[in-house]
N, C-alpha and C positions, 0 to 999 in steps of 0.2 A: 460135798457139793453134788447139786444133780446134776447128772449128764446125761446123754440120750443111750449111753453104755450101757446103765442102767436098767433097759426095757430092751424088751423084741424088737428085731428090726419089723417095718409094719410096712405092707404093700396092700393092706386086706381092706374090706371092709366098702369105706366112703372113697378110698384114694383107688381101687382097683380099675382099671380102664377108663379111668377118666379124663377126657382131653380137657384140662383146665383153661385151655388159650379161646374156646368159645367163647367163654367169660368177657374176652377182651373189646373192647370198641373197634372194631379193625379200620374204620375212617379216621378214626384218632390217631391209633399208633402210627402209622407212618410219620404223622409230623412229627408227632412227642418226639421220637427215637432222632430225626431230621433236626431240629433243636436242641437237644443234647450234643450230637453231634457237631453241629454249630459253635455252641458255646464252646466247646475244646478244642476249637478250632478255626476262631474268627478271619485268620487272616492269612500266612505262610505256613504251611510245614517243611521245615529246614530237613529235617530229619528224613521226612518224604523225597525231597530231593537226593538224599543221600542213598537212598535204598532202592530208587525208582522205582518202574510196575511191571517188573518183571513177573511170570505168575509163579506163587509158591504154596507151599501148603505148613499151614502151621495145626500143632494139635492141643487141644482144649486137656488140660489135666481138673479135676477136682483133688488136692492136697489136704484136707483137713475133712475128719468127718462129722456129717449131715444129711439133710434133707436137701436133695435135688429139687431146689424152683426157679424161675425167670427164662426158659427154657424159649417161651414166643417173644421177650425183647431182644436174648439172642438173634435170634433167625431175624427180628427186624431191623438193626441194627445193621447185620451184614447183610443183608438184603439191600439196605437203602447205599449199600457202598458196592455195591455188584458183587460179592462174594457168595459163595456155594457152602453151606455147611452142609456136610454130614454125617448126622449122630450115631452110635452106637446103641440100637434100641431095647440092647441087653440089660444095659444099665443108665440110660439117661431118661430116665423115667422119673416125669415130677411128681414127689410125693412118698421116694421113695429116700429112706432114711440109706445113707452110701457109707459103708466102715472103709478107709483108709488106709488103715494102721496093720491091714493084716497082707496086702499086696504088697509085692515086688514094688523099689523105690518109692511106696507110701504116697502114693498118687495112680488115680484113676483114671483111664482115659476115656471121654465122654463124646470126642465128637473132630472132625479135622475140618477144617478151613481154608477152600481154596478161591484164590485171586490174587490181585496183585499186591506185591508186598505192600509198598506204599498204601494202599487200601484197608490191607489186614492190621497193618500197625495203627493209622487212624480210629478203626473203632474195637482197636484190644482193650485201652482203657475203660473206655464206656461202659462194654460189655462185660467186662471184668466185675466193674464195682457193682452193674446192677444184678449180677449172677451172684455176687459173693452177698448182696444186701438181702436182696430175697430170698435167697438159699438162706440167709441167717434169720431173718423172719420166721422162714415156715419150719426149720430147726425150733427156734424157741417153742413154737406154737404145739410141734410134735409132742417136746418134753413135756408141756403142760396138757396137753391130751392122754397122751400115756399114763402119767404120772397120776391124774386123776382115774383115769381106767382101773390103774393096779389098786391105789389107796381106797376109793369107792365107788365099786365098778357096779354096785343099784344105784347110781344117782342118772339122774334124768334131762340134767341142766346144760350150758352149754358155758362155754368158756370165750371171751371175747375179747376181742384188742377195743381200744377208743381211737377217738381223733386226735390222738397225736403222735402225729404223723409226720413226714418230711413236707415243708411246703410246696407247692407248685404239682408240678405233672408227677413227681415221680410219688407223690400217694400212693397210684397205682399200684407202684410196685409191692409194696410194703402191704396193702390191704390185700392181691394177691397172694405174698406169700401167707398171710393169716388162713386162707382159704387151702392153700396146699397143703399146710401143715393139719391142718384139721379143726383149726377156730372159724368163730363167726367172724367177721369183721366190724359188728356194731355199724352206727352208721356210716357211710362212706363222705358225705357233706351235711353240711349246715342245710340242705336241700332236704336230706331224702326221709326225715323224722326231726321233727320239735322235742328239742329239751330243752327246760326250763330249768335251768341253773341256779342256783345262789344269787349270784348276781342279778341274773333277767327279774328276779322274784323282789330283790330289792330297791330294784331298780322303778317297780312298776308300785310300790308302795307296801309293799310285803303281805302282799294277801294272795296267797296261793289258789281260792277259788275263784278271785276275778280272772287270775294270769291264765288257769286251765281253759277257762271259760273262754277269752277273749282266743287266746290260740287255735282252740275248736271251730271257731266262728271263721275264718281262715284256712284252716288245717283240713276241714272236711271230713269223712266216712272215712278217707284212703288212707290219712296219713297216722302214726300213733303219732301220743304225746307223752315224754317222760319225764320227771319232776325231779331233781335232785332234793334230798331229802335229808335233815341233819338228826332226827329224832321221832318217836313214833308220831307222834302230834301232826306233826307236818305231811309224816306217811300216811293217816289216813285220812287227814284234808287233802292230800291229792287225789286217793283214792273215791272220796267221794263226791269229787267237783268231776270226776269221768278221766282222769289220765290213766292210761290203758297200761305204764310201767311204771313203779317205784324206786329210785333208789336210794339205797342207804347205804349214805356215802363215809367214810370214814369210822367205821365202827370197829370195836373189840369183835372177834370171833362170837362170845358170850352174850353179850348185847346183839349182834345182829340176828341171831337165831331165835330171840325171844322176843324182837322186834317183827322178823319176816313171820314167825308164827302168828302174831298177831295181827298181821294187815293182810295173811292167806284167811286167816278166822272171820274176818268181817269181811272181805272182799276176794272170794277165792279166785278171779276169774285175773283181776291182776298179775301183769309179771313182776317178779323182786328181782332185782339188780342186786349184786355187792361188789361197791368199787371202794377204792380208796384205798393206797398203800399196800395192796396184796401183791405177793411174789410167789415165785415158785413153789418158796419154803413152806411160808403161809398159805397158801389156794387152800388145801385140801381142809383145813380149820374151819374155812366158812362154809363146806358142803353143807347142806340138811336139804330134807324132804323141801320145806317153802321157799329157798333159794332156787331160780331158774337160772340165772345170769352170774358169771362172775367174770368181772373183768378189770384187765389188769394194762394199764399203759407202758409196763415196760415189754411187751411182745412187741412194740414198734418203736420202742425212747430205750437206747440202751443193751442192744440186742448185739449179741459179738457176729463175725463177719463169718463166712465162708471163705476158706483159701481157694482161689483158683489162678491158674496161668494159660497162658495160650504160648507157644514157644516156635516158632519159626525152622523148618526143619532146614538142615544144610544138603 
C-alpha cells in the first residue's frame, strides 16, 4: 500500500512560503463558513447552555499523519464565532506533509483557541471535518506528486483531480486541498473550460466537429475546449475541428501511449489528458513523453480523512 511514509517529507520547491489563502474569495468566505455554521445549528444549542461563555482556551491537535491544509476556513470559522486562534508557525504550515507517529502522545499541537466555550464548541465540529477533509485532500494529492517525482522524475505532465467533488460551497475545500498538495485542480466549474463529454456529443447528434465548432462559437479566444474521447478516431477529429485538449478516456496503459503518440504526431500543440479509472497504483503506467495531464477522480471521491481534535483545557 502507498503511503506518504513512503517518500520525503516535502516543504521545498512549489509549497515553500506560499500563503495559499490568497487563492480564497475572501467576500465569499465569510458567508460560506456563516452557512455551515448555520446549518449545524439551525435553532438551540442545549449543549451551549450547559457549558455557557465563559472564556477558555482549547488546543488544536493533528492525530494522524499528513499534509497540513484548510488552515484559512479554520481562522474563518472562528472568526465569524468571535474567537482568537493562535497557530504555532513551526509547524502549521500548509503544504507541509506532518509525521505523528514519532511525537510524544502521537499528536501534534497546531494552534490554541481562545473565547467562549460555548463558541469554541459551536464551530469545533465544523472546523474539524473541513481540516480533516482538506488535509485529506491535499495528503492524497502529496502521495501522487511524490510518487510520480520518484517513479518518473523526467516527466513533464501534471497530475489532476476532476469535478467530482462535494456539491455546494464546500468544492472549495477539496479543490483547495488539490492545490496544497501539489495537483492541479482541473476545472473548478461547468464555467471555467468546455468539455464535451460522451454525452454532450451524443446528445448533439454525434458529430464531434459540429459540437467543437458550435462551442468555439460561444467559448471565444479565452476559453479551452476539451473533448472526451473513447478511441484514436475520435482523438483526432477533436483535434482537428480546433479543441485545444484531448482525452482519452478509459484506456489500457498500452493503448493510451500509442494513442497519445499519435494525436502529439499529427497535432503536437494539443494537450493529452488520461482519465479514466487511474489510481495511485496505476498513475505511473500512463506516464510517457505525449501524456500532459493525468487525472484521477479519487483525489476528491474517496480520499481517507485527516485525524484532528480540538480539546478544551480544564
Amino acid at each position: 500500500k502507498t503511503t506518504a511514509q513512503n517518500y520525503e517529507t516535502m516543504t521545498s520547491g512549489i509549497h515553500e512560503n506560499v500563503d495559499y489563502s490568497a487563492l480564497l474569495p475572501t467576500l465569499n468566505l465569510r458567508p460560506t463558513v456563516r452557512s455551515w455554521l448555520t446549518d449545524d445549528m439551525p435553532t438551540f444549542d442545549v449543549g451551549g447552555l450547559v457549558v455557557g461563555n465563559k472564556p477558555k482556551i482549547a488546543h488544536l491537535y493533528m492525530k494522524s499523519p499528513g499534509v497540513f491544509a484548510g488552515r484559512p476556513f479554520m481562522d474563518a470559522i472562528f472568526d465569524e464565532l468571535q474567537c482568537v486562534i493562535n497557530w504555532n508557525e513551526d509547524c502549521a504550515i500548509e503544504g507541509t506533509f506532518i509525521e505523528t507517529s514519532n511525537v510524544e502522545g502521537k499528536k501534534v499541537l497546531l494552534a490554541t483557541v481562545e473565547g467562549p466555550a460555548n463558541a469554541l464548541l459551536r464551530g469545533e465540529r465544523t472546523a474539524l471535518n473541513t481540516l480533516s477533509r482538506c488535509s485529506g485532500v491535499a495528503t492524497a494529492s502529496y502521495i501522487a506528486m511524490m510518487r510520480v517525482k520518484k517513479d518518473c522524475p523526467n516527466w513533464k505532465g501534471a497530475i489532476a483531480g476532476t469535478r467530482k467533488v462535494t456539491p455546494g460551497s464546500f468544492r472549495i475545500v477539496e479543490k483547495y486541498g488539490l492545490i496544497v498538495g501539489g495537483c492541479d485542480t482541473h476545472r473548478l466549474d461547468l464555467s471555467q473550460m468546455t468539455m464535451l463529454k460522451d454525452n454532450h456529443i451524443w446528445s448533439c447528434g454525434g458529430n464531434i466537429t459540429h459540437a467543437v465548432k458550435l462551442a468555439r462559437s460561444a467559448a471565444g479566444f479565452s476559453q479551452k475546449i476539451e473533448v472526451e474521447c473513447q478511441n484514436l478516431e475520435e482523438a483526432i477529429e477533436a483535434a482537428g475541428a480546433g479543441a485545444d485538449i484531448v482525452m482519452l478516456d478509459n484506456y489500457s496503459p498500452e493503448g493510451l501511449k500509442c494513442d497519445a503518440n499519435q494525436v502529439k504526431k499529427s497535432y503536437p500543440n494539443v494537450i493529452v489528458e488520461a482519465s479514466g479509472g487511474i489510481t495511485v497504483e496505476t498513475m505511473t503506467d500512463y506516464v510517457c513523453e505525449s501524456v500532459d495531464v493525468i487525472s484521477r477522480g479519487d483525489l476528491t471521491q474517496g480520499y481517507g480523512c485527516i485525524d484532528y481534535s480540538l480539546k478544551i483545557q480544564k
